[in-house]
C-alpha positions, 0 to 999 in steps of 0.5 A, a space after each residue: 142422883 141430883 136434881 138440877 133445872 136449867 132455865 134459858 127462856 132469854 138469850 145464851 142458847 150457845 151456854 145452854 148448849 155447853 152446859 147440855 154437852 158437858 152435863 150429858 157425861 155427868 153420873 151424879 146430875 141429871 138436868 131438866 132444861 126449860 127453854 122458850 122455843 127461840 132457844 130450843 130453835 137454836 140448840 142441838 138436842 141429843 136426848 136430853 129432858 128439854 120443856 118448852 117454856 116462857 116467862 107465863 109459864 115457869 113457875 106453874 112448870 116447876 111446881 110440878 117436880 122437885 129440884 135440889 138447885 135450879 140454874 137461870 142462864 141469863 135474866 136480861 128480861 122477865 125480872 118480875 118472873 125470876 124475882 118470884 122465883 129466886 124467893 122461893 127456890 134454891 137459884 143461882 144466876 149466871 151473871 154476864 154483865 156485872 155492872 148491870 146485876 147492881 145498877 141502881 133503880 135511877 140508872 135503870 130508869 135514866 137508860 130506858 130513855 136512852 135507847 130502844 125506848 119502847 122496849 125498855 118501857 115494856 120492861 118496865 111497864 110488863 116485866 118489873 125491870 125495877 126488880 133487876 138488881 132484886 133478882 140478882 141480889 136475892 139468888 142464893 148465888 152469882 156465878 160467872 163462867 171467867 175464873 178470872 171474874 170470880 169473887 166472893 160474891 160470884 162463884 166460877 162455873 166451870 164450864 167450857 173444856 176442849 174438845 179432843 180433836 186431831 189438828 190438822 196441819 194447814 198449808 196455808 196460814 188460817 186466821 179465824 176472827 169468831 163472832 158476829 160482825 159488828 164494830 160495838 163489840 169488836 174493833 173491826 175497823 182495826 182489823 180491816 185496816 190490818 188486813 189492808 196494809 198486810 204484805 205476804 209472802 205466802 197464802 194467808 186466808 182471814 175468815 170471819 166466821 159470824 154474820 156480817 151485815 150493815 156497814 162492816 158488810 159493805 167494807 169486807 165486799 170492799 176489802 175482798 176487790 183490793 187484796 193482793 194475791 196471797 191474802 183472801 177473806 171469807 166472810 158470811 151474809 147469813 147466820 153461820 150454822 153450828 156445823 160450819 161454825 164447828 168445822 171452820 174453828 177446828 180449821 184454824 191456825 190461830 183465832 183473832 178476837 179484836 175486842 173492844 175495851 169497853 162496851 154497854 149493857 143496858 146503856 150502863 159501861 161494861 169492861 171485858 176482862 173485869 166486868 163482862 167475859 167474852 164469849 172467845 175466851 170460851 172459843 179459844 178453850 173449846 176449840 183448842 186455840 191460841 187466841 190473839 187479844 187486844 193488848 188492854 185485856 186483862 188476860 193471864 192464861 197462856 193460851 191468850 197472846 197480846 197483840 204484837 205490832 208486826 201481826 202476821 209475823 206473830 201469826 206465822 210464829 202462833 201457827 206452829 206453837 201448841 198449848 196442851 189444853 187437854 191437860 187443864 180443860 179435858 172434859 172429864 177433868 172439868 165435869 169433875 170441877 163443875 160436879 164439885 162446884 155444883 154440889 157446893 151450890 145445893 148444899 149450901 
């Protein structure tokens, strides 16, 4: 049996916790996971090898056992650490932000003054943020969780398959928008807008299933006074539990992910679609879901619609169309796929 350490000291708890889900059935894998303890806070353990660790101490950890390849899910911070260890291991990267993984020392130098001035001065000055693209550049490989992203530099990973659970019918019309609610990634403005010209016959509820805080708090405590009837909102002022989070999405009729086009990594421009994935699109596969898409995104699965112009009528009509996700994202046909892919990164 292979070997495989899994590192998530930075940021992607919810790609931790997919990979842990999917690689627990493996036969060929097992997985050492090493996670900084606001990680580890946020995942949900079911008997797995799990080490608390931080950037001080990784490399004095895996000296201490074997590995065939070693995974780093997100290398935003600690460049000077995962420089060290992608010269001396076998390490592929996930890769979440492409323009990013190349930006040139002088781009990162011109961002630090940009903004959140003192933290990007600490990544210079204590974590060798000049080291970003070094560490990118020399994994052994770049890999991306979008198929359509994937290139001869960056290699697909496999990762999110649909869980098999029973729809239920709803008597209402339940559309559920995931994420956290905040306009610098999604256009809010356009969904509050929608919702408030919207005219329904029938019961339909919105529910915005990540924390609303700020601003877009203030215009959903608005919003949910002037509704009429048959339209309702539901909306979270607290961090939405993985359990809540779970039984809201299975609830769904449809999924509406308002993304916005471009947004900003580092003060440097990312596009979804071409250089950065959502994380919905991984949503919409693990849950089962037809998803609504903005009509600029570069999506060609069937499961992902454009926007229509008359969007409660394409809800209505989403409502009772069902996608067989079982049939290209099963879980055992995508550990497969994960297994191969895997294999291909240690013989390499």
């Amino acid at each position: 049996m292979k070997k495989i350490a899994y590192i998530e000291i930075d940021t992607h708890a919810e790609i931790a916790q997919t990979f842990m889900d999917i690689m627990k059935d493996s036969s060929e894998f097992s997985v050492d996971y090493y996670f900084s303890k606001k990680i580890k806070d946020l995942v949900v353990e079911d008997g797995e090898a799990i080490f608390l660790s931080d950037s001080s101490m990784i490399m004095e950890q895996l000296k201490l056992k074997k590995y065939d390849l070693i995974i780093i899910g997100t290398v935003h911070r600690y460049f000077n650490t995962f420089h060290a260890l992608v010269q001396k291991y076998n390490v592929s990267v996930i890769v979440h932000n492409m323009n990013f993984a190349v930006a040139s020392k002088s781009a990162l130098m011109k961002s630090i003054f940009k903004r959140d001035i003192i933290y990007r001065l600490k990544l210079w000055w204590k974590e060798g943020l000049f080291y970003a693209s070094k560490a990118y550049r020399n994994a052994q490989n770049l890999l991306v969780l979008d198929e359509e992203l994937s290139t001869d530099v960056y290699k697909f990973l496999p990762l999110f398959y649909s869980k098999d659970f029973e729809n239920q019918e709803n008597r209402d019309l339940i559309i559920v928008i995931p994420g956290g609610v905040s306009q610098e990634r999604r256009d809010y403005h356009h969904v509050f807008k929608t919702i408030q010209n919207l005219k329904a016959e029938e019961k339909c509820e919105f529910i915005f299933l990540g924390k609303a805080k700020g601003n877009e708090l203030k215009h959903l405590e608005k919003l949910s006074q002037k509704l009429p009837e048959n339209i309702s909102v539901q909306y979270f002022s607290d961090r939405v539990s993985h359990h809540d989070f779970e039984n809201q999405m299975q609830n769904a009729d449809v999924l509406w992910c308002p993304i916005q086009q471009k947004t900003e990594f580092f003060s440097g421009e990312e596009i979804y679609g071409l250089t950065k994935m959502t994380g919905n699109l991984g949503d919409a596969i693990k849950y089962g879901k037809t998803a609504v898409f903005p009509k600029d995104y570069p999506a060609k699965l069937e499961f992902i619609v454009p926007e229509a112009d008359n969007i409660l009528k394409q809800f209505k009509a989403l409502k009772n169309t069902r996608f067989d996700f079982q049939k290209n994202y099963s879980k055992k046909l995508v550990l497969k796929k994960l297994e191969d892919v895997l294999s291909g990164l240690i013989s390499i």
